[in-house]
Z-matrix of the N, CA and C atoms (Angstrom, degrees):
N
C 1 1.450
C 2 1.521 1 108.42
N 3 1.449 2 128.85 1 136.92
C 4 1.122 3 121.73 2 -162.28
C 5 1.588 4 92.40 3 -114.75
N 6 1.418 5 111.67 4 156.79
C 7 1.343 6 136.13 5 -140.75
C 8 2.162 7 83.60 6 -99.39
N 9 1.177 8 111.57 7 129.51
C 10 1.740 9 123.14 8 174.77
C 11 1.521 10 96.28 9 -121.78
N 12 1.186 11 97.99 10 142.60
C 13 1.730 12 122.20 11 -177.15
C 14 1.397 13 99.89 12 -115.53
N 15 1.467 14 132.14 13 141.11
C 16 1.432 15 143.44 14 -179.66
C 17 1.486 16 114.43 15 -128.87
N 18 1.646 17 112.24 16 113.34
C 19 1.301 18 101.57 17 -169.50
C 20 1.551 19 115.50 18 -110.86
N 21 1.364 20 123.91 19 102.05
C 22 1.448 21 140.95 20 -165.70
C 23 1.631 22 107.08 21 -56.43
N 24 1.263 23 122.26 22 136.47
C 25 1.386 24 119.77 23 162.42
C 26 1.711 25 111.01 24 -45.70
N 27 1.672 26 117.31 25 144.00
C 28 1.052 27 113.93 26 179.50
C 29 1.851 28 125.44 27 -61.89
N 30 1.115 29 127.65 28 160.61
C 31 1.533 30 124.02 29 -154.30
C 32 1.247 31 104.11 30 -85.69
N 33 1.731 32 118.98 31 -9.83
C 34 1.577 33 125.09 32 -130.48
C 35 1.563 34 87.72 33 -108.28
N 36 1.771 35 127.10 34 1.19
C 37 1.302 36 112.60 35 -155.63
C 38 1.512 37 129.51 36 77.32
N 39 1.590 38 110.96 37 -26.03
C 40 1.381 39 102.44 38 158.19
C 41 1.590 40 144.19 39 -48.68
N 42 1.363 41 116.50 40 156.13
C 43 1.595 42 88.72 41 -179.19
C 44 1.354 43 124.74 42 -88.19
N 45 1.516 44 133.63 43 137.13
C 46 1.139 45 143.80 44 -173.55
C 47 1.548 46 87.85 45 -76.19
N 48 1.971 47 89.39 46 108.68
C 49 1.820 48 102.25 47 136.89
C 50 1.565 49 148.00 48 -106.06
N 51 1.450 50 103.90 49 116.33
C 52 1.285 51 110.23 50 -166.59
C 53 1.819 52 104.43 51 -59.64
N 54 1.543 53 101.63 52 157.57
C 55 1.578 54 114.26 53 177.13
C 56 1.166 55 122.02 54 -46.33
N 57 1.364 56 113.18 55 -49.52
C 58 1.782 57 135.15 56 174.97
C 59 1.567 58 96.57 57 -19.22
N 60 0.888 59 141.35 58 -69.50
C 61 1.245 60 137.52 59 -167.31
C 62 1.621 61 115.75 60 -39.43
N 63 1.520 62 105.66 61 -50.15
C 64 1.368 63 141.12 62 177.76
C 65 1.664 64 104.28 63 -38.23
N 66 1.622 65 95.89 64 -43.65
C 67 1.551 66 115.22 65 -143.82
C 68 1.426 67 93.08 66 -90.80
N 69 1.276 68 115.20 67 -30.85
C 70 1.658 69 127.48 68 -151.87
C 71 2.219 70 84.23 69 -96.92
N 72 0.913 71 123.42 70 -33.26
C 73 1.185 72 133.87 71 -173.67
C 74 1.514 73 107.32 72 -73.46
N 75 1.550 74 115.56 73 -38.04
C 76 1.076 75 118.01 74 -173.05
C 77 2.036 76 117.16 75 -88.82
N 78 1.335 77 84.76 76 -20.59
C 79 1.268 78 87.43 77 179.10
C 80 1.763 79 118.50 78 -96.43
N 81 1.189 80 108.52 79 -13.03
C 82 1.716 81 130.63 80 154.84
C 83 1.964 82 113.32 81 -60.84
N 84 1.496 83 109.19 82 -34.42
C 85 1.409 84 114.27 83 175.95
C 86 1.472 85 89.12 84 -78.73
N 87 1.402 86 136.35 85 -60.73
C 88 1.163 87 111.82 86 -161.39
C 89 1.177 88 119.91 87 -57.55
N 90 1.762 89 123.25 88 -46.85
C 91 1.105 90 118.22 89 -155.98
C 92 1.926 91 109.30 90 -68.56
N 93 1.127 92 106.76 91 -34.05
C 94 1.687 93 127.26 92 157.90
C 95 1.682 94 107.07 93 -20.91
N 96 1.278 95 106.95 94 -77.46
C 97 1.625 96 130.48 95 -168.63
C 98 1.863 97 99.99 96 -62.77
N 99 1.509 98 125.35 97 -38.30
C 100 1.462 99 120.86 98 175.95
C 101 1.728 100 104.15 99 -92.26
N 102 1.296 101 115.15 100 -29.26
C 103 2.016 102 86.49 101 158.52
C 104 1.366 103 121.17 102 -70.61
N 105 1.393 104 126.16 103 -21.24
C 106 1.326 105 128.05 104 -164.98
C 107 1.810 106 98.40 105 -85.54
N 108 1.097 107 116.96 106 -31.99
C 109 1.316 108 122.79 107 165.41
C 110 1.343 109 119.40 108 -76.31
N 111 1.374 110 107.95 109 4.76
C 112 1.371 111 95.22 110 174.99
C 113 1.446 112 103.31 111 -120.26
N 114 1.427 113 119.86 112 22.61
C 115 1.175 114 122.94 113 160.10
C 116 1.959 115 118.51 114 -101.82
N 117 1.131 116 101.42 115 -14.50
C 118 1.309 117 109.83 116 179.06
C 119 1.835 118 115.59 117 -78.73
N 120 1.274 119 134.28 118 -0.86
C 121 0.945 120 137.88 119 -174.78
C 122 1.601 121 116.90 120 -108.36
N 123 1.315 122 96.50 121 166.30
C 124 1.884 123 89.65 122 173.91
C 125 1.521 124 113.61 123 -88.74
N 126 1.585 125 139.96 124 -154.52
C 127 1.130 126 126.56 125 -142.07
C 128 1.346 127 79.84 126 -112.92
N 129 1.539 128 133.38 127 -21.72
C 130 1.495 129 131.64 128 -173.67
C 131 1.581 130 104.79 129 -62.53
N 132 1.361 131 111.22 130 -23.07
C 133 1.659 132 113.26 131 -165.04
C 134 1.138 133 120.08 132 -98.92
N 135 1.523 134 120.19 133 -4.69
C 136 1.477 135 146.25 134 -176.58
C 137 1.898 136 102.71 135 -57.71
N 138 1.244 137 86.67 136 -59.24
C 139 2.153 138 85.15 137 176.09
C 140 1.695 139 100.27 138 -35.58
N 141 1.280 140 108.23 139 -72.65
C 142 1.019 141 119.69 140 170.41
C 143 1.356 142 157.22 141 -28.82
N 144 1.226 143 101.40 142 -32.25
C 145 1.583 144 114.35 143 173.55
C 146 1.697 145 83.01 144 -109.44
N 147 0.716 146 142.98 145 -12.27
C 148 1.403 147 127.86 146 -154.13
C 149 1.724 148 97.35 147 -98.53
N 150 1.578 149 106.88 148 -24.41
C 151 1.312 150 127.73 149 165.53
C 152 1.728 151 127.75 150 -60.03
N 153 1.543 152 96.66 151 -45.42
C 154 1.255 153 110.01 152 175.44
C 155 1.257 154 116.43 153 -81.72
N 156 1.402 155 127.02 154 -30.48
C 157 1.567 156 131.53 155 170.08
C 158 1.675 157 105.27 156 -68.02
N 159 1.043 158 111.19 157 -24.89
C 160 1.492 159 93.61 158 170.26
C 161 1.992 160 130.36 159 -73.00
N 162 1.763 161 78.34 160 -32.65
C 163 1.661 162 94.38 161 -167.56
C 164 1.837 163 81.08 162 -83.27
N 165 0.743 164 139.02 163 -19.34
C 166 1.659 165 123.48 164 -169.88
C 167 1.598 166 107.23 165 -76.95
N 168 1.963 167 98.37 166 -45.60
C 169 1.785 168 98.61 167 -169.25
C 170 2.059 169 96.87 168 -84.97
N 171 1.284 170 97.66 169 14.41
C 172 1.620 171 91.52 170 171.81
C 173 1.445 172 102.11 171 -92.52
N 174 1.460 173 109.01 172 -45.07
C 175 1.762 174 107.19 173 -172.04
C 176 1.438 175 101.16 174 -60.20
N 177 1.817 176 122.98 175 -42.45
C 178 1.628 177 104.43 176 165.81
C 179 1.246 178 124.27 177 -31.86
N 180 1.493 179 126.27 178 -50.79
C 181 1.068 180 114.05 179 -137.73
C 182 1.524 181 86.85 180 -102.95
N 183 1.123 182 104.19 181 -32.20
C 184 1.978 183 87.36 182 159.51
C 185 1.499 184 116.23 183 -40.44
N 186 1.150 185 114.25 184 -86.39
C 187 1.610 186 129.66 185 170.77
C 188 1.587 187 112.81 186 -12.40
N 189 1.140 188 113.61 187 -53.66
C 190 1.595 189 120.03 188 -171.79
C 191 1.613 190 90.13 189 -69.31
N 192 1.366 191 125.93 190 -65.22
C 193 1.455 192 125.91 191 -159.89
C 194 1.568 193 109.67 192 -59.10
N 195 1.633 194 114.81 193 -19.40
C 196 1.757 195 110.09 194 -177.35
C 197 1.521 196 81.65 195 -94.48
N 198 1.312 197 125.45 196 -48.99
C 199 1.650 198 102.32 197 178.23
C 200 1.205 199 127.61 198 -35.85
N 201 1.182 200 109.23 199 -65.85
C 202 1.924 201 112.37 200 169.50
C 203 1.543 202 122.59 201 -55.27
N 204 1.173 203 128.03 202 -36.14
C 205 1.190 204 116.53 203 148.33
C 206 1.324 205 141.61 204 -47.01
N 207 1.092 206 112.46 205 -49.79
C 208 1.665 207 113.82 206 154.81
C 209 1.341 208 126.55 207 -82.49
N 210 1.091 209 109.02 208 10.72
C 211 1.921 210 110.82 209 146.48
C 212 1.392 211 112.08 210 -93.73
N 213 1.369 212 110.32 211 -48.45
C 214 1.284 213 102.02 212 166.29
C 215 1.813 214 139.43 213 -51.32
N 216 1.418 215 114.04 214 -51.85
C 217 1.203 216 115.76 215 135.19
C 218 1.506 217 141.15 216 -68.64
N 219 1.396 218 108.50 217 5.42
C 220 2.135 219 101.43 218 147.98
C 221 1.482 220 94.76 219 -90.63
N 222 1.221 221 137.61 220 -29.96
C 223 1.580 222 121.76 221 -166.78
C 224 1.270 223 117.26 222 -68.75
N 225 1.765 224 111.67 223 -29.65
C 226 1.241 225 124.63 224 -164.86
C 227 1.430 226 103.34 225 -82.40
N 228 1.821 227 120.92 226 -42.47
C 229 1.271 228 124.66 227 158.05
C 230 1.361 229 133.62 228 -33.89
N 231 1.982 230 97.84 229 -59.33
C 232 1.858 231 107.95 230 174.06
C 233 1.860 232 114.23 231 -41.08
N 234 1.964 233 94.05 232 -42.12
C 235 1.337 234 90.18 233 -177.21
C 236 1.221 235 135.38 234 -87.90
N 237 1.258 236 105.80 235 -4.55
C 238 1.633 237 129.89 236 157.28
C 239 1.987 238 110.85 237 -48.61
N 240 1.468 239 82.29 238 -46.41
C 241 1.613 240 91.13 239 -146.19
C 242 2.214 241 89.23 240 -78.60
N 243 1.338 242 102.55 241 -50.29
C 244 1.381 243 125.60 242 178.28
C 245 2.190 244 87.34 243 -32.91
N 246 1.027 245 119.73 244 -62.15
C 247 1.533 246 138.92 245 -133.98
C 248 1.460 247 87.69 246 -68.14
N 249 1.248 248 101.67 247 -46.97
C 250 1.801 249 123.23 248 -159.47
C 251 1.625 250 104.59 249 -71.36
N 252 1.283 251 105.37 250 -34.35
C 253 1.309 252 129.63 251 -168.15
C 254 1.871 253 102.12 252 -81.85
N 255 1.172 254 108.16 253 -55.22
C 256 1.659 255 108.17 254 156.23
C 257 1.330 256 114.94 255 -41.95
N 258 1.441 257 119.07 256 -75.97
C 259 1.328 258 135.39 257 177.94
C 260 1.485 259 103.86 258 -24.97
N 261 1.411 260 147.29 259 -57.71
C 262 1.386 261 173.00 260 -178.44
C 263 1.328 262 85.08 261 -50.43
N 264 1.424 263 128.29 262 -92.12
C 265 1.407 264 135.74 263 -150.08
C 266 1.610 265 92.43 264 -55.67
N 267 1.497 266 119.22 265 -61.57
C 268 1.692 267 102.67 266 -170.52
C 269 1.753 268 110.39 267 -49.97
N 270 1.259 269 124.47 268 -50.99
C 271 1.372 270 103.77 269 -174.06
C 272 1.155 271 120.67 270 -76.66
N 273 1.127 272 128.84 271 -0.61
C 274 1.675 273 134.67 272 166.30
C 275 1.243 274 99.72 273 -64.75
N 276 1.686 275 119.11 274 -43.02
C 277 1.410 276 114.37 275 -168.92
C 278 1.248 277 121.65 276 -68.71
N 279 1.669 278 104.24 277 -49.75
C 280 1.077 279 113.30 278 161.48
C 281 1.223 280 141.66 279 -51.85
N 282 1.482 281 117.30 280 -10.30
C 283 1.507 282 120.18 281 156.32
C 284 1.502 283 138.69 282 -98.08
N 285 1.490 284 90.16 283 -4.64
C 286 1.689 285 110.82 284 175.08
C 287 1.402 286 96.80 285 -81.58
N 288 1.656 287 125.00 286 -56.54
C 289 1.826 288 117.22 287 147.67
C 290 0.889 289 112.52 288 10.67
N 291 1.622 290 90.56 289 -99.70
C 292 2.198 291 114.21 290 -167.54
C 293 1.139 292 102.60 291 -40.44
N 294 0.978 293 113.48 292 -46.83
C 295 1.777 294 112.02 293 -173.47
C 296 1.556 295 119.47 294 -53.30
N 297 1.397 296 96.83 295 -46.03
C 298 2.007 297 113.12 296 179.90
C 299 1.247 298 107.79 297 -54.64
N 300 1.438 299 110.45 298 -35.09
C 301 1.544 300 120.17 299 -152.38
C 302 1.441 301 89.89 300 -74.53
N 303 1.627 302 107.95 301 -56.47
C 304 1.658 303 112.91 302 -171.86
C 305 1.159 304 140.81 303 -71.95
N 306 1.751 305 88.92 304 5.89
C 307 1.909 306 90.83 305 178.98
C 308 1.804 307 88.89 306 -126.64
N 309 1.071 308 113.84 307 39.82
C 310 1.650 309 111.82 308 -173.27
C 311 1.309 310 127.55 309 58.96
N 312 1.110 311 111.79 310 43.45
C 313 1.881 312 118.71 311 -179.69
C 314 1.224 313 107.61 312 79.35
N 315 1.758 314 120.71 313 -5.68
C 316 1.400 315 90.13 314 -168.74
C 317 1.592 316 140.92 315 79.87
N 318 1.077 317 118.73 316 -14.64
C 319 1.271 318 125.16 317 -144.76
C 320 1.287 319 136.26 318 -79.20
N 321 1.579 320 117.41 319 -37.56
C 322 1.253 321 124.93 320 173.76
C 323 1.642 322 116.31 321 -115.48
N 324 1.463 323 101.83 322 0.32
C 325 1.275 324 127.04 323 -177.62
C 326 2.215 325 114.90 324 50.92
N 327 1.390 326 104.55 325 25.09
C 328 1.508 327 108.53 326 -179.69
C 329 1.803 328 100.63 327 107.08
N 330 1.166 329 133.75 328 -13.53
C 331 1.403 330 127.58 329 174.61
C 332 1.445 331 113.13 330 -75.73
């Protein structure tokens, strides 16, 4: 079973930024670096680079689409995990309740 990491919005109120950006940034450098290479050649090499700039801004757009998927499925996880984690606190509460109810509120504890 392979080990998944979950990355929570920050606690501070800041805004949580997802990687995508990262991804979309990285695949903008590439495509950058294979037009610029496709100025360095003669006109025989044009098939060619013109070949490789395609297969390069394809692996981007791979990259971006598994990026977003696994933000999308850690978000769906966080809120899995967030839900469960609610779920927990209400019946805790709800049994510290039952409990109040059954020893008489509890209340002044004998004073």
């Amino acid at each position: 079973m392979s080990e998944q990491s979950i990355s929570f919005p920050p606690s501070d109120g800041s805004r949580w930024r997802a990687p995508s950006r990262y991804a979309a940034a990285a695949a903008t450098a590439l495509a950058i670096v294979a037009v610029g290479a496709a100025g360095c050649g003669g006109d025989s090499n044009s098939d060619s680079v013109n070949k490789q700039i395609d297969s390069i801004q394809s692996q981007a757009s791979s990259v971006q689409s598994q990026v977003s998927t696994a933000i999308t499925n850690a978000q769906q996880q966080a809120n899995s995990v967030a839900s469960q984690a609610q779920n927990q606190v209400q019946s805790v509460q709800s049994q510290i309740q039952q409990q109040n109810n059954q020893s008489g509120g509890g209340g002044n504890y004998g004073y």
